[in-house]
N, CA, C and O atoms as a GROMACS GRO file, in nm:
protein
  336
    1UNK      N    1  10.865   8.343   9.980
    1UNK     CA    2  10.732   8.383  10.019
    1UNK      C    3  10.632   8.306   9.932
    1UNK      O    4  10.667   8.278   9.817
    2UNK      N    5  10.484   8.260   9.985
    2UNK     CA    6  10.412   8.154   9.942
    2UNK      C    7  10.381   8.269   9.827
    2UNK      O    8  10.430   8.381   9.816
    3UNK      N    9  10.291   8.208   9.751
    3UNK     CA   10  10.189   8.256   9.614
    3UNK      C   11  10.075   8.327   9.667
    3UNK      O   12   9.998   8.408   9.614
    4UNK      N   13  10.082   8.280   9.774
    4UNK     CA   14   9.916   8.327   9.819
    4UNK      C   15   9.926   8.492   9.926
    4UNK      O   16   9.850   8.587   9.947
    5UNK      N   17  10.080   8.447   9.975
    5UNK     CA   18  10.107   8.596  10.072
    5UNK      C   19  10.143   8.648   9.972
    5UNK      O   20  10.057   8.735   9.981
    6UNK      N   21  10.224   8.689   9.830
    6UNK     CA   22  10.249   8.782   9.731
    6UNK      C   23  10.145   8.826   9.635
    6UNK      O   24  10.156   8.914   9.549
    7UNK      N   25  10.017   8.732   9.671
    7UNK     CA   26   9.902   8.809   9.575
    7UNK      C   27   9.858   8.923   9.692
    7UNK      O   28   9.846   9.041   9.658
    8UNK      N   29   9.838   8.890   9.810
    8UNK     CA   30   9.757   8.947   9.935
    8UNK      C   31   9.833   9.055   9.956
    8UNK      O   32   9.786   9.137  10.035
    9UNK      N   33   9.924   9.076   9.914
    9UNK     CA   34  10.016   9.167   9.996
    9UNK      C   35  10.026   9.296   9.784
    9UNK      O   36  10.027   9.419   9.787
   10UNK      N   37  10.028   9.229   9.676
   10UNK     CA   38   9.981   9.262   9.606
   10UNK      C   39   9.880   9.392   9.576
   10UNK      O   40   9.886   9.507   9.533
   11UNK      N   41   9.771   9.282   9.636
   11UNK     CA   42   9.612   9.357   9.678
   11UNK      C   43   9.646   9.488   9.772
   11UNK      O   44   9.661   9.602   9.728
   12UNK      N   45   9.653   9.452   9.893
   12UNK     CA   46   9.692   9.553   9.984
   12UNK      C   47   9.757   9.684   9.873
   12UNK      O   48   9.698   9.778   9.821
   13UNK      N   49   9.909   9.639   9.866
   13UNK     CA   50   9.938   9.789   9.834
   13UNK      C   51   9.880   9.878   9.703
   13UNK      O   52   9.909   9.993   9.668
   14UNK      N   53   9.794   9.789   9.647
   14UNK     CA   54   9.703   9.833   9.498
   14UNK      C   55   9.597   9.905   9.558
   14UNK      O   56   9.540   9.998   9.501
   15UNK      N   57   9.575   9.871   9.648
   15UNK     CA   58   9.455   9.940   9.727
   15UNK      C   59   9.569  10.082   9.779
   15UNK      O   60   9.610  10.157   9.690
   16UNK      N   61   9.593  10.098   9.862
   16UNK     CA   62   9.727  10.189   9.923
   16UNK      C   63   9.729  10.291   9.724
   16UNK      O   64   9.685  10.395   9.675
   17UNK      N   65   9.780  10.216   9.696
   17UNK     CA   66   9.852  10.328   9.551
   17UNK      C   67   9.690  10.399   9.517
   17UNK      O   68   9.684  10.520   9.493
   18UNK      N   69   9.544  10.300   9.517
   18UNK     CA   70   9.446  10.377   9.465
   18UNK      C   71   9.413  10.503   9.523
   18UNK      O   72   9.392  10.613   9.470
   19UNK      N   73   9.412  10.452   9.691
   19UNK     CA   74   9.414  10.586   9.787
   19UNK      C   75   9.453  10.686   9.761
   19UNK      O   76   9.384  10.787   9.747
   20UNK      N   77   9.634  10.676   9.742
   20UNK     CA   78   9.752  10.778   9.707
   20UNK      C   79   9.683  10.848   9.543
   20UNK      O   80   9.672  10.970   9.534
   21UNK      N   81   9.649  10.772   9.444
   21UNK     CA   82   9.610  10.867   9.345
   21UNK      C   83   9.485  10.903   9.332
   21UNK      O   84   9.451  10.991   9.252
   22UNK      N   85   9.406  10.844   9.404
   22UNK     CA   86   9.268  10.920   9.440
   22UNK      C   87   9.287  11.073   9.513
   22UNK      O   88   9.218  11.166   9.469
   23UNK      N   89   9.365  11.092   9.604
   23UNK     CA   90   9.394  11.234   9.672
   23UNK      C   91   9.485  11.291   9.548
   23UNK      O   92   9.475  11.413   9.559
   24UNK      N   93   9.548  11.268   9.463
   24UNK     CA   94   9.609  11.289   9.348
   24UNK      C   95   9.524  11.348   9.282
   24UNK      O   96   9.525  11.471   9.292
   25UNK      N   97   9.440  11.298   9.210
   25UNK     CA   98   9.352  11.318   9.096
   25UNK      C   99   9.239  11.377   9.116
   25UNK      O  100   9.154  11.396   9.029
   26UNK      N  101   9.229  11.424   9.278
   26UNK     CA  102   9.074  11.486   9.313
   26UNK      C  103   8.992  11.372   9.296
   26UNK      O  104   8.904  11.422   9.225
   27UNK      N  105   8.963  11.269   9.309
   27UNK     CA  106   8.873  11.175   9.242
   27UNK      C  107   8.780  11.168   9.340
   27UNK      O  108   8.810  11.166   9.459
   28UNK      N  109   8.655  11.163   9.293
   28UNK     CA  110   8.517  11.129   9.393
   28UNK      C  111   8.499  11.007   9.340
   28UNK      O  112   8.391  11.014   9.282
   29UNK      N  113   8.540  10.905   9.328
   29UNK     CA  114   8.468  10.766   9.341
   29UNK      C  115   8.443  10.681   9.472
   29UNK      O  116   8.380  10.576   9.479
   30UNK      N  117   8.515  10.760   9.593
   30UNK     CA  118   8.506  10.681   9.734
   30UNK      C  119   8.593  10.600   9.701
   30UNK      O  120   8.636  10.561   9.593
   31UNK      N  121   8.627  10.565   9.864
   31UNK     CA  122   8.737  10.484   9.916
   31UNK      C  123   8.770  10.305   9.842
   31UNK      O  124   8.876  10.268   9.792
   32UNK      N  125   8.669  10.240   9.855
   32UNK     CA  126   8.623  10.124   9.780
   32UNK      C  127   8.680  10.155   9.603
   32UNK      O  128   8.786  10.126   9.546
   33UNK      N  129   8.607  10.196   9.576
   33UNK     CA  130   8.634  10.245   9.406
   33UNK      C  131   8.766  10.235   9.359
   33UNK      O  132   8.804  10.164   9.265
   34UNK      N  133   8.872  10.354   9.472
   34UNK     CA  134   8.953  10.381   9.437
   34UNK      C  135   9.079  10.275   9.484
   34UNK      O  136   9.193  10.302   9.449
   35UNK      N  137   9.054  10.163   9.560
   35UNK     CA  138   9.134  10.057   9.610
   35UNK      C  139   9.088   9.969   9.472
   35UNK      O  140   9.181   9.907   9.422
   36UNK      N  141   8.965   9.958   9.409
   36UNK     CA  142   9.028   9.839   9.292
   36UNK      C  143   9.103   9.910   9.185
   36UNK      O  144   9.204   9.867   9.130
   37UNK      N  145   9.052  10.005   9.166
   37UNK     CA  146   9.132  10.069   9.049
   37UNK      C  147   9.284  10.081   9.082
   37UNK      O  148   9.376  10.079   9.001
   38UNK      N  149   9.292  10.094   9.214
   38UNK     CA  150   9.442  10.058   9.224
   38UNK      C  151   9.492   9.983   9.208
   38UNK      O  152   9.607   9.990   9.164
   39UNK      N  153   9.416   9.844   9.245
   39UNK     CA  154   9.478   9.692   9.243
   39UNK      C  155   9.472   9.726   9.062
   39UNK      O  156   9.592   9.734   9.034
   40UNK      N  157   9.406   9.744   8.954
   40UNK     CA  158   9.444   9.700   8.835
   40UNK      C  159   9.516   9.848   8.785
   40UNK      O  160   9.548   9.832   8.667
   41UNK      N  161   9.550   9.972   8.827
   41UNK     CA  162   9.680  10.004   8.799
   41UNK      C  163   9.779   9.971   8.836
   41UNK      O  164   9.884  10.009   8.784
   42UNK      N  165   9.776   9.888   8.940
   42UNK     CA  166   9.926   9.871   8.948
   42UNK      C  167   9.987   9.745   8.854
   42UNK      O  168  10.102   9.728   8.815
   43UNK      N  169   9.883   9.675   8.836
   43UNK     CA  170   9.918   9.563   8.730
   43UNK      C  171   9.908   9.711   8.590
   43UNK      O  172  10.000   9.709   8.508
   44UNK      N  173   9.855   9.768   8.583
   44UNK     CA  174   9.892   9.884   8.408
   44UNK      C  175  10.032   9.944   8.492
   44UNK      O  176  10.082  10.017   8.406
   45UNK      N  177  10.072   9.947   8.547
   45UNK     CA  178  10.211  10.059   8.617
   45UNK      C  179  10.333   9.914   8.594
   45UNK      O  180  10.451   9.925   8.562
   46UNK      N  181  10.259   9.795   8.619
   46UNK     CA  182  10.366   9.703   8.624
   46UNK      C  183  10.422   9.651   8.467
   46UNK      O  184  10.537   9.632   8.428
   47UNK      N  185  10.274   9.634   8.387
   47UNK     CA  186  10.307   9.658   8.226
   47UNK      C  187  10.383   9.778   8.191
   47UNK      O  188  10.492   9.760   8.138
   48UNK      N  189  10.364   9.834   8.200
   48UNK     CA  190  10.450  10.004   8.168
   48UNK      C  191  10.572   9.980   8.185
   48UNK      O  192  10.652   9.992   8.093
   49UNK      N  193  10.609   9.939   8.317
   49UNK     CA  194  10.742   9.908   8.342
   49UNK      C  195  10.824   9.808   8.281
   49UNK      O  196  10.928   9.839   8.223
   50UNK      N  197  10.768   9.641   8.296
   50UNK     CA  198  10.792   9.564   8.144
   50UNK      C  199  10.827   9.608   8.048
   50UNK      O  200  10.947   9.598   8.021
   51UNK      N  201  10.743   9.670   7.962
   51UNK     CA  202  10.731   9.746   7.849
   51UNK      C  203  10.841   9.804   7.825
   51UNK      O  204  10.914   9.770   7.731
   52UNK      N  205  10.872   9.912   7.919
   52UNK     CA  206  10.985  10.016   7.930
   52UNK      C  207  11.116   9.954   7.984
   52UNK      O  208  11.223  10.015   7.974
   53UNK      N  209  11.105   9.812   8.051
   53UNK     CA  210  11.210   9.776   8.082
   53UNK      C  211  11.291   9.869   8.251
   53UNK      O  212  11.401   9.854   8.305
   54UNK      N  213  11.193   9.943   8.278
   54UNK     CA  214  11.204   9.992   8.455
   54UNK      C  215  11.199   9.880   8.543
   54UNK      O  216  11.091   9.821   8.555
   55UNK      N  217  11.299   9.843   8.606
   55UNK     CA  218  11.291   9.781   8.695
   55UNK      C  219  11.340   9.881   8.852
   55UNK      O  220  11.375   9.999   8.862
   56UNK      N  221  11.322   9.758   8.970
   56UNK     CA  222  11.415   9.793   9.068
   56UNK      C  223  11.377   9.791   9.193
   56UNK      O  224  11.349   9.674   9.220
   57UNK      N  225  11.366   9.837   9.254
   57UNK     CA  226  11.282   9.812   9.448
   57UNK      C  227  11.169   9.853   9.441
   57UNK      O  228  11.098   9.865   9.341
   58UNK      N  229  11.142   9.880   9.565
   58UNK     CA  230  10.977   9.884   9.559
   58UNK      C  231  10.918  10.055   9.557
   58UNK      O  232  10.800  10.091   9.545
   59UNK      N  233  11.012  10.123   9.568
   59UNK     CA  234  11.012  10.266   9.532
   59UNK      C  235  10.946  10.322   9.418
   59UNK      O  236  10.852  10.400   9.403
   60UNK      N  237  11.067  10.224   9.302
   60UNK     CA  238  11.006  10.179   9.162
   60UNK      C  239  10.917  10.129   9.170
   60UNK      O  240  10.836  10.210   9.124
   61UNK      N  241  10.845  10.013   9.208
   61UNK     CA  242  10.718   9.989   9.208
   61UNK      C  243  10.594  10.028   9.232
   61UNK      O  244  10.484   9.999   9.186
   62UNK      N  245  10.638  10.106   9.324
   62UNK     CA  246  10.531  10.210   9.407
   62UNK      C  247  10.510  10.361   9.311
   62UNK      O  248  10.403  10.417   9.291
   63UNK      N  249  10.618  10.395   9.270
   63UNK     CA  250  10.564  10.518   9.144
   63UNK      C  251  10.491  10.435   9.005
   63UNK      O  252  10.404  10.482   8.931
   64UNK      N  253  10.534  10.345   8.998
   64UNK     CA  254  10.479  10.284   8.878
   64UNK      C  255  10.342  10.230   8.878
   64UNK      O  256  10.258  10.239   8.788
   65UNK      N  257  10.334  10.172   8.994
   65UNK     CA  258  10.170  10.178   9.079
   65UNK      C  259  10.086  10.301   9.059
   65UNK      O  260   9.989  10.315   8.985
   66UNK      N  261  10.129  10.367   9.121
   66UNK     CA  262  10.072  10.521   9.157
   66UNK      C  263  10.056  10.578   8.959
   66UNK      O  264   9.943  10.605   8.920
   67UNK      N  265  10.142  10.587   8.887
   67UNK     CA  266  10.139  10.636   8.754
   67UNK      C  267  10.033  10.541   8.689
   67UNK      O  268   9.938  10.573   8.618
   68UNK      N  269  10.072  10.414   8.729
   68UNK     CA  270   9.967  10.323   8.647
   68UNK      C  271   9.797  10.359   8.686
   68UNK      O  272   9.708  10.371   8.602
   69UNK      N  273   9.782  10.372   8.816
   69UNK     CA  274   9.624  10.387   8.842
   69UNK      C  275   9.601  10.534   8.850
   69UNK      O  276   9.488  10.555   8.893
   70UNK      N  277   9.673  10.658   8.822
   70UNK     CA  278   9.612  10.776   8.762
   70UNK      C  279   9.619  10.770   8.628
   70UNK      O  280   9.599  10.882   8.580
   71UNK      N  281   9.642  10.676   8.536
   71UNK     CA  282   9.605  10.663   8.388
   71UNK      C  283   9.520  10.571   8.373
   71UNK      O  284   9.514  10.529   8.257
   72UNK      N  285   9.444  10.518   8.455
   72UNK     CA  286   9.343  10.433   8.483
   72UNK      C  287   9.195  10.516   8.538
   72UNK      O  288   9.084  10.484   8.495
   73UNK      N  289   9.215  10.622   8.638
   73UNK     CA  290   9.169  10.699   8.644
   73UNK      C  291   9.096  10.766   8.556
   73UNK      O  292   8.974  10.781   8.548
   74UNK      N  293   9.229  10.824   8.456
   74UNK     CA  294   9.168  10.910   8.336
   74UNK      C  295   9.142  10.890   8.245
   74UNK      O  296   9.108  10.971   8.158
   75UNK      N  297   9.154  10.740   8.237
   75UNK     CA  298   9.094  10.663   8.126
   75UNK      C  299   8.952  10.642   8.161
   75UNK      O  300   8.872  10.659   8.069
   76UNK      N  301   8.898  10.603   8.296
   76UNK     CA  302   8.762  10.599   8.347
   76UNK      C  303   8.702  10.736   8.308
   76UNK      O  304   8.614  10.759   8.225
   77UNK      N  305   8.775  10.830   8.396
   77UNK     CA  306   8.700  10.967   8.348
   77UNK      C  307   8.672  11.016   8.168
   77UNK      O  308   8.587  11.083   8.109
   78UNK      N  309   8.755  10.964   8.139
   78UNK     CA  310   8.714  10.978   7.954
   78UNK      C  311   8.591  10.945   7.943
   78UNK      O  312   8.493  11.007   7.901
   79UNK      N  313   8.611  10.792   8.004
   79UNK     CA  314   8.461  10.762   7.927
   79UNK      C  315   8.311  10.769   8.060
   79UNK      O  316   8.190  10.784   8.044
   80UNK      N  317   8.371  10.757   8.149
   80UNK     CA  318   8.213  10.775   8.250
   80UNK      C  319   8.207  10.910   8.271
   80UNK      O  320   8.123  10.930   8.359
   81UNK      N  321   8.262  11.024   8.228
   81UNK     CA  322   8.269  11.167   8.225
   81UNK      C  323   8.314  11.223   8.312
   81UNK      O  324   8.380  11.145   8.381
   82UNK      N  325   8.312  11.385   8.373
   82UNK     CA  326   8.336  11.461   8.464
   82UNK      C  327   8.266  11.409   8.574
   82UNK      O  328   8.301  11.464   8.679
   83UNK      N  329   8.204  11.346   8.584
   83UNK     CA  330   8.166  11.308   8.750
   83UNK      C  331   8.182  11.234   8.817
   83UNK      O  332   8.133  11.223   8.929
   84UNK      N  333   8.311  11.119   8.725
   84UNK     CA  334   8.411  11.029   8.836
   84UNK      C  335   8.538  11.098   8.811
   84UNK      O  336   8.640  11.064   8.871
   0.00000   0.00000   0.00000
């Protein structure tokens, strides 16, 4: 698969995981908001996994996504407060 369909396809499901932990987390940031914060948890879900040495299909990838952008989440909410 080219470089350019594995970033796009990347994007896509980072957006998808923000969705999934936006209905997770109660989050009011809207739909938009919660698709980038997905795209850069899933790159923090994909460090985590590195880190930890988790590998494996995309199952694994997809919880590690999803874990990565609700600690992205609540890292936002720390600091922009209770109203994201």
């Amino acid at each position: 698969m080219s470089t350019l369909w594995s970033i796009l396809i990347a994007i896509l499901v980072g957006a998808l995981i923000g969705w999934l932990a936006g209905i997770l987390m109660k989050s009011k940031h809207g739909f938009w908001m919660n698709c980038l914060l997905g795209i850069i948890g899933g790159a923090v879900g994909s460090a985590i996994g590195s880190f930890l040495k988790i590998g494996g299909g995309w199952v694994v990838s997809l919880l590690l996504g999803i874990a990565g952008t609700v600690i992205v989440i609540a890292v936002v909410r720390l600091i922009m407060g209770k109203k994201w």
